[in-house]
C-alpha positions as CSV (number, residue, x, y, z in Angstrom):
1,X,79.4,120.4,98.5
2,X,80.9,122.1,101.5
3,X,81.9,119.4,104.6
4,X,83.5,120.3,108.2
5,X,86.4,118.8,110.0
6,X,86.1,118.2,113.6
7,X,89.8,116.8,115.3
8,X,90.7,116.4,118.3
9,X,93.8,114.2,120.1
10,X,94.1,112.4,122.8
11,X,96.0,109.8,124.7
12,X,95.4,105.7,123.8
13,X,94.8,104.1,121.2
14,X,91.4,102.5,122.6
15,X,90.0,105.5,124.0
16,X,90.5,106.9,120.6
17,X,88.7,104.3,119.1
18,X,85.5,104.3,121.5
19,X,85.5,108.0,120.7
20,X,85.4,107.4,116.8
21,X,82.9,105.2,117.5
22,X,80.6,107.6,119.4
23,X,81.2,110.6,116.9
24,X,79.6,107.7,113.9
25,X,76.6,107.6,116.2
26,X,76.0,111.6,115.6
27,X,72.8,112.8,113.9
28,X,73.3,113.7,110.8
29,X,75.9,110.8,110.8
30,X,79.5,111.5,109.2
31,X,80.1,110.7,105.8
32,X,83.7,109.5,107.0
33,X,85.7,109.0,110.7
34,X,89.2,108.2,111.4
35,X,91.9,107.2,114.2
36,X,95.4,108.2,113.3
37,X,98.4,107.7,115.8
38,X,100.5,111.0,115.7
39,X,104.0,109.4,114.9
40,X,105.9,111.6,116.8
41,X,106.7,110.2,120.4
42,X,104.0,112.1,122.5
43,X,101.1,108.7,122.7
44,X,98.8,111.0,121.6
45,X,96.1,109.7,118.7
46,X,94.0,112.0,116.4
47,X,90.4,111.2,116.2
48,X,88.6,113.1,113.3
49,X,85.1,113.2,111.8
50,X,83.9,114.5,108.4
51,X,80.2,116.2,108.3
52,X,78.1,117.5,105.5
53,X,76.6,120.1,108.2
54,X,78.7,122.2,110.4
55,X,78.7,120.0,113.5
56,X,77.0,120.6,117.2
57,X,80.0,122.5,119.1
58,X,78.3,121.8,122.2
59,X,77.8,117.6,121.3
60,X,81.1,117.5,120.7
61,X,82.7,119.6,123.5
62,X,80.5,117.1,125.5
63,X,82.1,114.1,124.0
64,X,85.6,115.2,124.4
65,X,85.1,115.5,128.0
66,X,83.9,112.1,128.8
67,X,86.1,110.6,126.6
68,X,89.2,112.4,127.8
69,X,90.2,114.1,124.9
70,X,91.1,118.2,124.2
71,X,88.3,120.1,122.4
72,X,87.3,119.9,119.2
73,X,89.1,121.8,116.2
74,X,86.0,122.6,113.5
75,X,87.1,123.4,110.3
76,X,85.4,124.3,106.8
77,X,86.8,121.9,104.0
78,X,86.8,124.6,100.8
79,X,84.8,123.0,97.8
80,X,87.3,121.8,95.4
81,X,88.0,118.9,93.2
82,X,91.0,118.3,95.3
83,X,92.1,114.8,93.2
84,X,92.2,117.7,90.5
85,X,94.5,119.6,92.4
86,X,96.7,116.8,93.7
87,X,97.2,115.9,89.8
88,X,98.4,119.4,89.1
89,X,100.6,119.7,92.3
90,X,102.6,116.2,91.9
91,X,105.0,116.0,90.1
92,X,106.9,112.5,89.1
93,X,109.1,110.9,90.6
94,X,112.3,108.9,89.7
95,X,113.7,106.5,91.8
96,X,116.3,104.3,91.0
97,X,114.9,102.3,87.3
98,X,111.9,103.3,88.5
99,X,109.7,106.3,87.7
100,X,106.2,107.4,89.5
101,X,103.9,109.4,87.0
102,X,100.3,110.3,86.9
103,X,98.9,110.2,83.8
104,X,99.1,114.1,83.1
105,X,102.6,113.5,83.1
106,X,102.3,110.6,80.3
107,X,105.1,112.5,78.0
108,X,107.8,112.4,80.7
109,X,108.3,109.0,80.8
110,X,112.2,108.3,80.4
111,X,113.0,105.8,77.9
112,X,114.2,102.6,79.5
113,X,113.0,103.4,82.7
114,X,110.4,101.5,84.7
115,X,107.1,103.5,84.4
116,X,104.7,102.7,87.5
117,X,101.2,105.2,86.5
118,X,99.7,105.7,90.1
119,X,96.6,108.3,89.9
120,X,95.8,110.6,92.7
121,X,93.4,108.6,95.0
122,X,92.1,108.0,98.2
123,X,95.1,105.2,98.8
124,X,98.5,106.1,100.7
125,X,101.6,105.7,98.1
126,X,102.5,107.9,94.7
127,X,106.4,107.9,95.4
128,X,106.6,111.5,96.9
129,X,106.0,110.1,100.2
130,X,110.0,109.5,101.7
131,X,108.6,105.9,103.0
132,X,107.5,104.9,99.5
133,X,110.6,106.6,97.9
134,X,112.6,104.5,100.3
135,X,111.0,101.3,99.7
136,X,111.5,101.8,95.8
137,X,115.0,102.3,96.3
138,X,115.8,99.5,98.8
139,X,114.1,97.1,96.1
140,X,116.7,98.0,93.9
141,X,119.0,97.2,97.1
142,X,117.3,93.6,97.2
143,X,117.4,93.1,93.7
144,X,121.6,94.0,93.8
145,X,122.0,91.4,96.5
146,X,120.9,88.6,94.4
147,X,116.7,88.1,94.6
148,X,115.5,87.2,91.7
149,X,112.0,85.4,92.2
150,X,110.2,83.8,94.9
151,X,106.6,84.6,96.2
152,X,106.0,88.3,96.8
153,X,103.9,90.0,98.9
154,X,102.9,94.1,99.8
155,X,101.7,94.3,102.7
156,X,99.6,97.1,103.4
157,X,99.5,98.1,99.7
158,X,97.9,101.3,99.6
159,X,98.1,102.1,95.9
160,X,99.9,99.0,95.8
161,X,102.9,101.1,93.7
162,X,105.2,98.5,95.6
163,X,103.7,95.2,94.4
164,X,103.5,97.0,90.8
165,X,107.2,97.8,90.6
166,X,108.3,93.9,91.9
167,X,105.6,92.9,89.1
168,X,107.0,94.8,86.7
169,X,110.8,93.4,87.4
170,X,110.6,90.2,88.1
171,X,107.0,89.0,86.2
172,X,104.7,88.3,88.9
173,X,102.8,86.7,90.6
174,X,102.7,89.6,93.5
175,X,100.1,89.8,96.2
176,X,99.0,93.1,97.3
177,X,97.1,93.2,100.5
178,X,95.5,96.0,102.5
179,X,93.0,96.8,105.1
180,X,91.2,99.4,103.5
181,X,89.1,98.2,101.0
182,X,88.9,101.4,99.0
183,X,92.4,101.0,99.1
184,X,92.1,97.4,97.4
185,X,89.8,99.0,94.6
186,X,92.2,101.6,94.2
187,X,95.0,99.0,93.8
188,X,93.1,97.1,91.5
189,X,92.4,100.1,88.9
190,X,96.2,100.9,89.3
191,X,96.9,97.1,88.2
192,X,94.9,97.3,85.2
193,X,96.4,101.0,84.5
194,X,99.6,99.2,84.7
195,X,98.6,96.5,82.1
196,X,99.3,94.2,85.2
197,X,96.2,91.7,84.9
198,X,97.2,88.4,86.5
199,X,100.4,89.5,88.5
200,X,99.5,91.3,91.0
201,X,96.3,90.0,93.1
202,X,94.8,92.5,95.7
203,X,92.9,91.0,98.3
204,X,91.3,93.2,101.8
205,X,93.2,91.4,104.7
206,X,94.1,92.7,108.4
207,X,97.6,91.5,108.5
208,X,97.6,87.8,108.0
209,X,93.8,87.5,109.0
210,X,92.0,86.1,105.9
211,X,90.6,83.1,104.4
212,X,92.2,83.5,101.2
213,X,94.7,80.7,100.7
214,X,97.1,83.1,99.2
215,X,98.1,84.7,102.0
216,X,98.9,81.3,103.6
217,X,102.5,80.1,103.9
218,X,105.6,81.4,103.6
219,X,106.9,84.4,101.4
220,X,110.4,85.0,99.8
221,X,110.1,89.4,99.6
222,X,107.6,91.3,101.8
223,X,107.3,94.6,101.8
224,X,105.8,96.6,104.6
225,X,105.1,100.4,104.3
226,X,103.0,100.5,107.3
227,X,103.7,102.5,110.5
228,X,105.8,101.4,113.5
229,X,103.0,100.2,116.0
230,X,101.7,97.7,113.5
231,X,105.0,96.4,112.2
232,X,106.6,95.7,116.0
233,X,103.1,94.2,116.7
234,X,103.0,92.3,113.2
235,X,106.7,90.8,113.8
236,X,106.2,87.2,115.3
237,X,103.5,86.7,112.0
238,X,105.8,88.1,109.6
239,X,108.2,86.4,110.7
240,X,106.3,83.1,110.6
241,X,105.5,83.9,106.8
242,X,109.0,84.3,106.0
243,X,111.0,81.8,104.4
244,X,114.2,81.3,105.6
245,X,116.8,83.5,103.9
246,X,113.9,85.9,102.6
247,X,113.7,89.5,103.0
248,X,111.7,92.3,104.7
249,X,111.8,95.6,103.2
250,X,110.4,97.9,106.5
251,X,109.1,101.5,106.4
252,X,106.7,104.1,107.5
253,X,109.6,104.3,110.5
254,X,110.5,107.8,111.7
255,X,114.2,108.0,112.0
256,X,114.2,107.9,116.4
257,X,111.8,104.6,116.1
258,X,114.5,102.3,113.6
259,X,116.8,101.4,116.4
260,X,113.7,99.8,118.5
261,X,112.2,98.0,115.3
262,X,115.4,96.7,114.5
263,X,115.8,95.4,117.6
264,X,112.4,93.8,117.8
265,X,112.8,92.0,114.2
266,X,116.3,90.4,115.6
267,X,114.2,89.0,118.4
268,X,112.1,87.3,115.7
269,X,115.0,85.7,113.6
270,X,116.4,88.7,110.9
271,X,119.4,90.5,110.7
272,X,120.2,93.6,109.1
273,X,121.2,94.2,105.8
274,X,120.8,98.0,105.4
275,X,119.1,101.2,107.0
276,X,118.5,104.2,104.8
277,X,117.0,107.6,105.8
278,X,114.7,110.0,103.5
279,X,114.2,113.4,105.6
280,X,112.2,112.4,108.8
281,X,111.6,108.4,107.7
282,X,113.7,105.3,107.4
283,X,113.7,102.3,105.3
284,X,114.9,99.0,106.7
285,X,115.9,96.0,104.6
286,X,116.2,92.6,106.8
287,X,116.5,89.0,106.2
288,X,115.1,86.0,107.9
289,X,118.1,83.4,109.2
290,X,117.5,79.9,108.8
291,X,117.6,78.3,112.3
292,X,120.6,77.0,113.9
């Protein structure tokens, strides 16, 4: 089936929003929207739209301009089986004990390593990413400085390839929490893939925003692969779910934004253990103070 891009970017993240939500009221409707903030400085936020049928140019030049945005960027998607083609193009990844495979890669397991299967999916984390890399690698950090055990939690889990690894380490219980409820269902297949039943729970939750009881009180480990915005936003509540002497392990941070959201987390009670760099992204690993 052939589908069409249409992306534009513009400035706010509400404006963005109200346009997302007028492209979901176009007829044929889009089989899939989405508000991204471009992580690079500018303020700007990409709005897209996915169509089955090339979309009106002249609909959507109109909703650019009341909406403030630039013009709209259409674009065939080629017809390809592209979780096929991620398969074939990833390759797996060791980090630290560690070691990221899809199952095509079954036979390259290294004996005595710690094999986490993630499948090509419509979830954000396989290990290639420098964020997820980073976050591996800091848990082996966390683990050197003396964790042990202690409720765990993965905050904006994606594949949930964080909450797997802690799981696999330490026994469970790990709860893996995420937005995105394909996300979630992706999570959950990658728990039973992992033989993982009944230590890792995945639950859909906006930050700490459910009902679930399990996301109430304190937690000893979090980890939060997010993106910058969310993670100064989410501070005062992570910090509130932290017990005292517990540890964040930060990312989705590009390099020029650590300094500001390690700043922002010693306002709300941690101090700084360590700050690694993969390429463009940092990894942060802080700890919650108990009060003076």
């Amino acid at each position: 089936m052939t589908t069409y891009t249409a992306l534009t970017t513009m400035p706010g993240e509400d404006a963005a929003y109200a346009l997302c939500e007028a492209l979901e009221q176009l007829d044929p409707e889009p089989i899939g929207t989405g508000v991204f903030e471009i992580e690079d400085g500018s303020g700007l936020w990409e709005v897209a739209a996915y169509v089955t049928d090339r979309p009106d140019a002249g609909v959507l030049a109109v909703l650019a301009a009341l909406h403030g945005a630039k013009p709209f960027t259409i674009s065939e998607v080629p017809d390809q089986d592209w979780v096929s083609k991620v398969q074939r193009d990833l390759a797996p990844v060791p980090a630290g004990r560690f070691f990221v495979y899809g199952s095509h890669d079954a036979d390259k397991v290294p004996d005595g390593s710690v094999p986490l299967l993630i499948e090509a999916a419509m979830a954000f984390g396989t290990g290639h990413h420098g964020t997820t890399l980073g976050c591996l690698l800091a848990f082996e950090e966390v683990l050197e400085m003396g964790f042990t055990s202690g409720r765990i939690l993965d905050l904006g889990c994606g594949t949930a390839v964080l909450a797997m690894a802690a799981a696999k380490v330490l026994g469970g219980p790990v709860l893996a929490s995420d937005i995105d409820p394909v996300a979630i269902d992706v999570a959950r297949a990658n728990v039973v893939a992992n033989n993982l039943n009944g230590k890792v729970d995945c639950v859909v939750a906006a930050g700490f925003n459910n009902d679930d009881p399990r996301m109430d009180g304190a937690f000893d480990l979090i980890f939060a692969n997010i993106l910058k915005g969310p993670l100064v936003n989410l501070a005062p509540e992570i910090s509130r779910h932290t017990q005292p002497g517990g540890y964040l392990i930060l990312s989705g941070i590009l390099n020029e934004q650590a300094a500001e959201v390690v700043t922002v987390y010693a306002q709300n009670g941690f101090d700084l253990c360590k700050i690694s760099q993969i390429g463009d992204w940092t990894t942060l690993i802080v700890r919650r103070m108990p009060p003076k």
